[in-house]
CHARMM-style PDB file with segment names, atoms N, HN, CA, C and O in Angstrom:
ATOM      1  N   UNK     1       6.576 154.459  98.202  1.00  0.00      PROA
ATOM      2  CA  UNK     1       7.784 153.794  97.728  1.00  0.00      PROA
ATOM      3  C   UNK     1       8.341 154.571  96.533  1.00  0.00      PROA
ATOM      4  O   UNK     1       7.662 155.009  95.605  1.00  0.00      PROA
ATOM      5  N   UNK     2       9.613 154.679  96.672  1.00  0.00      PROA
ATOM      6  HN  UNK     2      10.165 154.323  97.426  1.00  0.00      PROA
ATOM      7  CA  UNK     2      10.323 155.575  95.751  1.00  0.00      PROA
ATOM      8  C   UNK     2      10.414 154.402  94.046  1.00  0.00      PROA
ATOM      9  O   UNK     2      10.701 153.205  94.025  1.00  0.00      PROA
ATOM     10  N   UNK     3      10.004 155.442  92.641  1.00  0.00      PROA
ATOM     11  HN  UNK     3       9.771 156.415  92.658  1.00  0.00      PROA
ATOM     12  CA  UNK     3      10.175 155.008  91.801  1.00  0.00      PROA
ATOM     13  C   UNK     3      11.479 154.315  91.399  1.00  0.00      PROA
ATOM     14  O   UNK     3      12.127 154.230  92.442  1.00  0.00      PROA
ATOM     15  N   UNK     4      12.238 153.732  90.302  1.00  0.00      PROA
ATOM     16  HN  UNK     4      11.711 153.802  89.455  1.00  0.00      PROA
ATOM     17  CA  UNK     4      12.916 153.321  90.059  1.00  0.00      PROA
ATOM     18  C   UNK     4      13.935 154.406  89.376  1.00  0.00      PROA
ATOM     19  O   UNK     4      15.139 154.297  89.609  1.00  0.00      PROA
ATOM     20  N   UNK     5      13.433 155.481  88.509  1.00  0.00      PROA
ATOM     21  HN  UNK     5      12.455 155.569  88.320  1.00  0.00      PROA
ATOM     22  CA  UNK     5      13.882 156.678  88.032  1.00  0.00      PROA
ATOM     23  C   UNK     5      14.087 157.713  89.441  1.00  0.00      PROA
ATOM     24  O   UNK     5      15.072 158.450  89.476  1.00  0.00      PROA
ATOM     25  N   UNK     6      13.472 157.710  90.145  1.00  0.00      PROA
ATOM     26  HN  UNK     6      12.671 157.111  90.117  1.00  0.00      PROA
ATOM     27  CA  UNK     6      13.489 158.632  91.231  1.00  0.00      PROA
ATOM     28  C   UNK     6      14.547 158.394  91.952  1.00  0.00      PROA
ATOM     29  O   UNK     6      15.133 159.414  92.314  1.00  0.00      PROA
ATOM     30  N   UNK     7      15.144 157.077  92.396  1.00  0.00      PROA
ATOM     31  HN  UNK     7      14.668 156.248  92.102  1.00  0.00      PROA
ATOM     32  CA  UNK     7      15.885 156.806  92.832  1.00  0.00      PROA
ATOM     33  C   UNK     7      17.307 157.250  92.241  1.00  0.00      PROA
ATOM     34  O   UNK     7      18.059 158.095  92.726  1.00  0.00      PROA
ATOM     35  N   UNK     8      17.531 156.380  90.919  1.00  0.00      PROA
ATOM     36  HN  UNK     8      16.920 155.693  90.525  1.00  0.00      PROA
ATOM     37  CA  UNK     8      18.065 156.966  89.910  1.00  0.00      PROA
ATOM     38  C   UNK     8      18.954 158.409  90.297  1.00  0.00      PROA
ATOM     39  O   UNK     8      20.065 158.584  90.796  1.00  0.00      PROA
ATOM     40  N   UNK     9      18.006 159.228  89.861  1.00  0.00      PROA
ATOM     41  HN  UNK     9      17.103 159.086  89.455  1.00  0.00      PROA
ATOM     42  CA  UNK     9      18.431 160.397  90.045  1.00  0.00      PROA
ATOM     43  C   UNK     9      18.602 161.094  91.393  1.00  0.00      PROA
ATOM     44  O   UNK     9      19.164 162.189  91.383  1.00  0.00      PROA
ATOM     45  N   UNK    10      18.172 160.570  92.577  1.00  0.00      PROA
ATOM     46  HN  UNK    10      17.716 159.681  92.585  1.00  0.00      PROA
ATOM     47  CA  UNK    10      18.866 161.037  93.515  1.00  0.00      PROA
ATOM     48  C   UNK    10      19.979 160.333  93.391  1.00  0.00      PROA
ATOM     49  O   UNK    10      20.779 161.165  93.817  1.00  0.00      PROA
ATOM     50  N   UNK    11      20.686 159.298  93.086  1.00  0.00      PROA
ATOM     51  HN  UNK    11      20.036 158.621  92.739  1.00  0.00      PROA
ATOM     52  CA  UNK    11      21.855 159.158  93.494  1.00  0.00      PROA
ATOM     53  C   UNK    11      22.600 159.386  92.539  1.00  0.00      PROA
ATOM     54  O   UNK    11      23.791 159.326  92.843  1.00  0.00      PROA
ATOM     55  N   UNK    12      22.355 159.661  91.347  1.00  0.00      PROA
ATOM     56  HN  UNK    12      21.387 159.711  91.100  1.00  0.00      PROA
ATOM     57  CA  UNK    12      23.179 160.606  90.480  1.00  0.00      PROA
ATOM     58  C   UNK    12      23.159 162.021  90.505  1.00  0.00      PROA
ATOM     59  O   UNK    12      23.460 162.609  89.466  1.00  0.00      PROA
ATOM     60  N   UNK    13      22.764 162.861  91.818  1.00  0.00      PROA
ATOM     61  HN  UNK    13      22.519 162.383  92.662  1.00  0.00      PROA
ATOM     62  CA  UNK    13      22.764 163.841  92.300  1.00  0.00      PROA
ATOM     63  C   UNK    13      23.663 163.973  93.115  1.00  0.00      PROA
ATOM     64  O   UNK    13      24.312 164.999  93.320  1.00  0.00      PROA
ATOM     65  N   UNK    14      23.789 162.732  93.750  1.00  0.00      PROA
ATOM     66  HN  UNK    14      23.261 161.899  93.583  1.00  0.00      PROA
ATOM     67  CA  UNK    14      24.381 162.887  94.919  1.00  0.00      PROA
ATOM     68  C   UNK    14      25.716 162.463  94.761  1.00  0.00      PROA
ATOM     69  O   UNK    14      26.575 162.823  95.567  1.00  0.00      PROA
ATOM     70  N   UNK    15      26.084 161.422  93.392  1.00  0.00      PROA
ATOM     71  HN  UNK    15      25.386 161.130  92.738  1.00  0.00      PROA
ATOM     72  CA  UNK    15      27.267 160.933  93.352  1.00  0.00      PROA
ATOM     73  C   UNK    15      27.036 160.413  92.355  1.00  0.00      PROA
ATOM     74  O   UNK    15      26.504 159.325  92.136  1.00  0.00      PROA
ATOM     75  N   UNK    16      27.662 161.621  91.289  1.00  0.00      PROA
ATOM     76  HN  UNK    16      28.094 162.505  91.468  1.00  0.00      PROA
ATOM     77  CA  UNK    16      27.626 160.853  89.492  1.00  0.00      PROA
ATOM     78  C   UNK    16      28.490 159.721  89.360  1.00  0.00      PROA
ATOM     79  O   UNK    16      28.115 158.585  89.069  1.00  0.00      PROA
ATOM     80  N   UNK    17      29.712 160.098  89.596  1.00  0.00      PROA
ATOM     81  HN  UNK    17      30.017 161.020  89.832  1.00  0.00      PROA
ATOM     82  CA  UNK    17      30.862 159.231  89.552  1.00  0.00      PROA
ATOM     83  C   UNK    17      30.535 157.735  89.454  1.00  0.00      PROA
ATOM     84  O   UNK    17      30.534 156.954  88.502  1.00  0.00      PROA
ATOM     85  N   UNK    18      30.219 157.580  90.940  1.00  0.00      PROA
ATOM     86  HN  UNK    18      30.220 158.214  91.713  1.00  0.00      PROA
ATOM     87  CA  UNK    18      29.167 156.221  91.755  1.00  0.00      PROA
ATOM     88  C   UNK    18      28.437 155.342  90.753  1.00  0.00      PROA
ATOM     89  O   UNK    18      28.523 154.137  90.518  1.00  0.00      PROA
ATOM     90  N   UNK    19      27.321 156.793  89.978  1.00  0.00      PROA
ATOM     91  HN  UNK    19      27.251 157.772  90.169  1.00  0.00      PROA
ATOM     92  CA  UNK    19      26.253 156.150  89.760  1.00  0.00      PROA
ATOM     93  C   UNK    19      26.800 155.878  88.146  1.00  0.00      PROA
ATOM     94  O   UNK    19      26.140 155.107  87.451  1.00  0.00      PROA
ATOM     95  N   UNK    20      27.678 156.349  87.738  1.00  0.00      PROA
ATOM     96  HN  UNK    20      28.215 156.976  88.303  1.00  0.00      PROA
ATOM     97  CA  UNK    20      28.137 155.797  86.171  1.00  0.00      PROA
ATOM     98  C   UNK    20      29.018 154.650  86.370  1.00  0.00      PROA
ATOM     99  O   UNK    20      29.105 153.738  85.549  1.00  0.00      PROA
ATOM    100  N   UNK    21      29.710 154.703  87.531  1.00  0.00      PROA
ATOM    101  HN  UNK    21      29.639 155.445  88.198  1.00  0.00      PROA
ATOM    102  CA  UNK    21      30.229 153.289  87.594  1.00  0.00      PROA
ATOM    103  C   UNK    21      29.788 152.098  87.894  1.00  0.00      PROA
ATOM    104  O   UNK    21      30.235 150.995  87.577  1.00  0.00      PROA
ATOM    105  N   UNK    22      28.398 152.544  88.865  1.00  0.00      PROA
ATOM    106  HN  UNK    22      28.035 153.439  89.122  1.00  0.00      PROA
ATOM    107  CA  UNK    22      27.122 151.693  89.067  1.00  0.00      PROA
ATOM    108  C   UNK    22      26.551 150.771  88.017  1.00  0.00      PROA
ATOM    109  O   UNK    22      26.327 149.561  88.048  1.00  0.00      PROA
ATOM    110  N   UNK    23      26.363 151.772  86.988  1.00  0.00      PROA
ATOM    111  HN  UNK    23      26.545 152.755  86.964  1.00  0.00      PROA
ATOM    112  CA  UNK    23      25.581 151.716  85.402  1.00  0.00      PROA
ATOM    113  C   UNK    23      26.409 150.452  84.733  1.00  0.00      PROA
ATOM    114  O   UNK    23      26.005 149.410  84.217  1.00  0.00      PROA
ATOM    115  N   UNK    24      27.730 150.975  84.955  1.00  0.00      PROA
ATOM    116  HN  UNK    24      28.059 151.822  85.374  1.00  0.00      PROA
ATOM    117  CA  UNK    24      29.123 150.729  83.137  1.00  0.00      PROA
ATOM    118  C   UNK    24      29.094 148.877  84.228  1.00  0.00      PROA
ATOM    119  O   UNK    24      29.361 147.936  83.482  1.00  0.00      PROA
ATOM    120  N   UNK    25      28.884 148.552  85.370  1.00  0.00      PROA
ATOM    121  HN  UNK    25      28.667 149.316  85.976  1.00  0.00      PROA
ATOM    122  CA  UNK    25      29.069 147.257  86.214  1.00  0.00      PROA
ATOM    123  C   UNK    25      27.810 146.604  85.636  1.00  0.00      PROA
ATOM    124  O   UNK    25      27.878 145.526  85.044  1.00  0.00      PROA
ATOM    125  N   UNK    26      26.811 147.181  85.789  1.00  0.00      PROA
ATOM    126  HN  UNK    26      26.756 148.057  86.270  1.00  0.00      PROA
ATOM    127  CA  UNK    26      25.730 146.181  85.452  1.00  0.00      PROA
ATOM    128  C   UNK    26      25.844 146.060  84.314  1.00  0.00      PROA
ATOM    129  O   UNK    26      25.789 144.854  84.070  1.00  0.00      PROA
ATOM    130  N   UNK    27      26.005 146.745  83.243  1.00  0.00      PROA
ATOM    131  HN  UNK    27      26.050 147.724  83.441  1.00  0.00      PROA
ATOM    132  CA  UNK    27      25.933 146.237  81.882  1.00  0.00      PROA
ATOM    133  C   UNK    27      27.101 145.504  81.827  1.00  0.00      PROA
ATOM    134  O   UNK    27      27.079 144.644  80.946  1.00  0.00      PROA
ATOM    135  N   UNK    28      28.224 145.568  82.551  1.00  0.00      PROA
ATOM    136  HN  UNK    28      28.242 146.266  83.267  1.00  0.00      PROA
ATOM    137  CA  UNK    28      28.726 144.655  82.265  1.00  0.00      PROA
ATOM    138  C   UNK    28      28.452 143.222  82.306  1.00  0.00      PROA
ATOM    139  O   UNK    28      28.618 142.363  81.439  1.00  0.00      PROA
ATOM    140  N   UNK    29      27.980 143.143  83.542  1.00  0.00      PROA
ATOM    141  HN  UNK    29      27.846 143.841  84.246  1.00  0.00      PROA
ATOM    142  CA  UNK    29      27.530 141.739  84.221  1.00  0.00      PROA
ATOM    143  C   UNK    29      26.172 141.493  83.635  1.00  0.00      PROA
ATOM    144  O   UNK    29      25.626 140.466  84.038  1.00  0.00      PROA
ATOM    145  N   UNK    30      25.579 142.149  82.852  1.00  0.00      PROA
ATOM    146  HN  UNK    30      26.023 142.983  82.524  1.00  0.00      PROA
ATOM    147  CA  UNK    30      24.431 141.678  82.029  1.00  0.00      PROA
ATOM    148  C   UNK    30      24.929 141.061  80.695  1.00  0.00      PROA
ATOM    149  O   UNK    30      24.376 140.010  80.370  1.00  0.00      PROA
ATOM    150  N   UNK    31      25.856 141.534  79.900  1.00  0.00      PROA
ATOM    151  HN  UNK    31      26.306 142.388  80.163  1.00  0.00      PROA
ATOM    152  CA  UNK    31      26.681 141.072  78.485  1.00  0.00      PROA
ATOM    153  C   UNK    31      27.398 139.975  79.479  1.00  0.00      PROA
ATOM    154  O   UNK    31      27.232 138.810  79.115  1.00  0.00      PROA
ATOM    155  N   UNK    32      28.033 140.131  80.464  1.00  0.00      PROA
ATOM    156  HN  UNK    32      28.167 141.077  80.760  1.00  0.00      PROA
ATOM    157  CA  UNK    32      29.027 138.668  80.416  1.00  0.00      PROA
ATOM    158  C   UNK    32      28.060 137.299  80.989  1.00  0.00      PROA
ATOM    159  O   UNK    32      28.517 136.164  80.853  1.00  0.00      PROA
ATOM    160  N   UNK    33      26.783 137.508  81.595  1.00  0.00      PROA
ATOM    161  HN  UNK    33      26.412 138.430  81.705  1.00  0.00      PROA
ATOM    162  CA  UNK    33      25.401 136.970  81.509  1.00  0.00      PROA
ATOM    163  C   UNK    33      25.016 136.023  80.053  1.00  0.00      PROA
ATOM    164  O   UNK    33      24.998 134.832  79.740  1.00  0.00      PROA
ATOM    165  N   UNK    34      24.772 137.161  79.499  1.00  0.00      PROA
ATOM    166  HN  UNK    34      24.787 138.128  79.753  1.00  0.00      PROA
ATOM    167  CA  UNK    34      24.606 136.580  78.118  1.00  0.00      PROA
ATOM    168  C   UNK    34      25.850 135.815  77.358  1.00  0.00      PROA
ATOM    169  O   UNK    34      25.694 134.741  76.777  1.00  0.00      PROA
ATOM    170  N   UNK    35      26.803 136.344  77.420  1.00  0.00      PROA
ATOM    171  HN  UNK    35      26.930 137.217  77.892  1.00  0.00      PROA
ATOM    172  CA  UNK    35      27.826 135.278  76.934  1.00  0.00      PROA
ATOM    173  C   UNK    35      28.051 134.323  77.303  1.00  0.00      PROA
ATOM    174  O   UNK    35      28.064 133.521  76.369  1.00  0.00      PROA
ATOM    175  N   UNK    36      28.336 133.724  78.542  1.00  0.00      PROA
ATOM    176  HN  UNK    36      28.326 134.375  79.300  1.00  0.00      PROA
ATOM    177  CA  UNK    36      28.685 132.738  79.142  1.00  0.00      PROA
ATOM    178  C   UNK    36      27.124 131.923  79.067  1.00  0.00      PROA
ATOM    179  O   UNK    36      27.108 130.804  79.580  1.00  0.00      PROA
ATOM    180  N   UNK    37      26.184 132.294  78.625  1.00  0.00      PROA
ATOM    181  HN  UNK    37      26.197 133.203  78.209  1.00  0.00      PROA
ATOM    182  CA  UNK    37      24.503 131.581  78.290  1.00  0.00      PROA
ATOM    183  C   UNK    37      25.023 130.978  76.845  1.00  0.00      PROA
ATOM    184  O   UNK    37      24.952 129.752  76.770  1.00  0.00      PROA
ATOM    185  N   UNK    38      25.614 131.769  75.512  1.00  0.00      PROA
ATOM    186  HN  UNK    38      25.672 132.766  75.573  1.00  0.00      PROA
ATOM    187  CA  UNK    38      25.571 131.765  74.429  1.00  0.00      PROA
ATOM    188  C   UNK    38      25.771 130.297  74.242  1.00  0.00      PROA
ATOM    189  O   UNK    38      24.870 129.673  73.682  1.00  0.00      PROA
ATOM    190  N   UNK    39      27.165 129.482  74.764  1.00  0.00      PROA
ATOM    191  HN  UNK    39      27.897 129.988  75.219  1.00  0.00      PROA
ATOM    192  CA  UNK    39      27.757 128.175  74.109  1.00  0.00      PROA
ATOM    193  C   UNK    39      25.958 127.368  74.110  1.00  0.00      PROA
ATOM    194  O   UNK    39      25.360 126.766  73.218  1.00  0.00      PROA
ATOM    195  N   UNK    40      25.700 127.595  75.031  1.00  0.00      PROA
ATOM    196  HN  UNK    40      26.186 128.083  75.756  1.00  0.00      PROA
ATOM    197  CA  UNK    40      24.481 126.473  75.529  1.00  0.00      PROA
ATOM    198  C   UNK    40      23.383 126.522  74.513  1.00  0.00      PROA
ATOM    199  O   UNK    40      22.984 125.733  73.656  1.00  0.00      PROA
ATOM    200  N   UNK    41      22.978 127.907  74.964  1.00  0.00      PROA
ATOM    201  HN  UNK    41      23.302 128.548  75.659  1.00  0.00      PROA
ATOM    202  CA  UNK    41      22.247 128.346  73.302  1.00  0.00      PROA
ATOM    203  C   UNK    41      22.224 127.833  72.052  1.00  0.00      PROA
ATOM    204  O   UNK    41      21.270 127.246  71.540  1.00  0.00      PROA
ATOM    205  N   UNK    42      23.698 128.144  71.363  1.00  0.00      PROA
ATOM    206  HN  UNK    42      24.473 128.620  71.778  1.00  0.00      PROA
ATOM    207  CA  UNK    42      23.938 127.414  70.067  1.00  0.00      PROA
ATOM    208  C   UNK    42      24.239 126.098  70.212  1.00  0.00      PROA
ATOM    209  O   UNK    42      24.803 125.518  69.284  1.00  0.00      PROA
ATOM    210  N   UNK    43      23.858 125.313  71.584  1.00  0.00      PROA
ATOM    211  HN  UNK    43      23.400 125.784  72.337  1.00  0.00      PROA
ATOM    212  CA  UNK    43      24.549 123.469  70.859  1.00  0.00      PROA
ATOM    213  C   UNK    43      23.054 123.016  71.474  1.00  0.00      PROA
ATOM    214  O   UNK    43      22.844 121.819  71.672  1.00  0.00      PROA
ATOM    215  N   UNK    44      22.033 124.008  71.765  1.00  0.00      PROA
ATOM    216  HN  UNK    44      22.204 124.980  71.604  1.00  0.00      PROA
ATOM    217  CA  UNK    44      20.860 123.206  71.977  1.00  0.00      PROA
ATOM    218  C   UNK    44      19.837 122.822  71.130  1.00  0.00      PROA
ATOM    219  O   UNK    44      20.155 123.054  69.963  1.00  0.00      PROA
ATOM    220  N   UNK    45      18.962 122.431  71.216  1.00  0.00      PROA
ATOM    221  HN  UNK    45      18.703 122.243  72.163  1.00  0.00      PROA
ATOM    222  CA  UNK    45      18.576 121.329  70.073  1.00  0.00      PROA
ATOM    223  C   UNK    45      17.330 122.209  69.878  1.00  0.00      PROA
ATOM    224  O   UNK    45      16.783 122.541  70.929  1.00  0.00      PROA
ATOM    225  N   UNK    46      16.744 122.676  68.668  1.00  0.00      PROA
ATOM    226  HN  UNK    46      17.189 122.405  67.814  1.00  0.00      PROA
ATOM    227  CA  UNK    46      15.578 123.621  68.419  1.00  0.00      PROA
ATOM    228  C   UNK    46      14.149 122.491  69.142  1.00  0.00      PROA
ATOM    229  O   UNK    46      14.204 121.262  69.103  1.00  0.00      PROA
ATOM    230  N   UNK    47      13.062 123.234  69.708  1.00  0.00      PROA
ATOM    231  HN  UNK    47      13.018 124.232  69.739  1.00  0.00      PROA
ATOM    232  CA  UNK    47      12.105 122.249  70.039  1.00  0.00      PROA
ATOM    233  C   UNK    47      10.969 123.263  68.944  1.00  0.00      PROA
ATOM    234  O   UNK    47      11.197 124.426  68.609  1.00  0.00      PROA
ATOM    235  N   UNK    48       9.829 122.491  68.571  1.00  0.00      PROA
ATOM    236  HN  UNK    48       9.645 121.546  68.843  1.00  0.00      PROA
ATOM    237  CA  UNK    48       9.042 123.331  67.792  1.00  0.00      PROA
ATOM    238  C   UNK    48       7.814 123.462  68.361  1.00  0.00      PROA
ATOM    239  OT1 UNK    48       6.959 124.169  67.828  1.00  0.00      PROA
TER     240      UNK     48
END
């Protein structure tokens, strides 16, 4: 089974373009993840 880096770089071999627009999507959808989490976050009640 192919690594996670291995992969990686074949397809940024094969198609940088792809694979930076691949990249710049997930981080997006990882920050707008976390934001749309945030309201909930700050109005929840600390447990100890």
């Amino acid at each position: 089974m192919l690594r996670h880096d291995e992969i990686v770089t074949a397809v940024t071999r094969s198609d940088p373009g792809g694979a930076e627009a691949a990249c710049r999507e997930h981080i997006r959808s990882v920050f707008a993840d976390l934001i749309n989490a945030l309201p909930e976050q700050l109005t929840r009640t600390p447990t100890a």
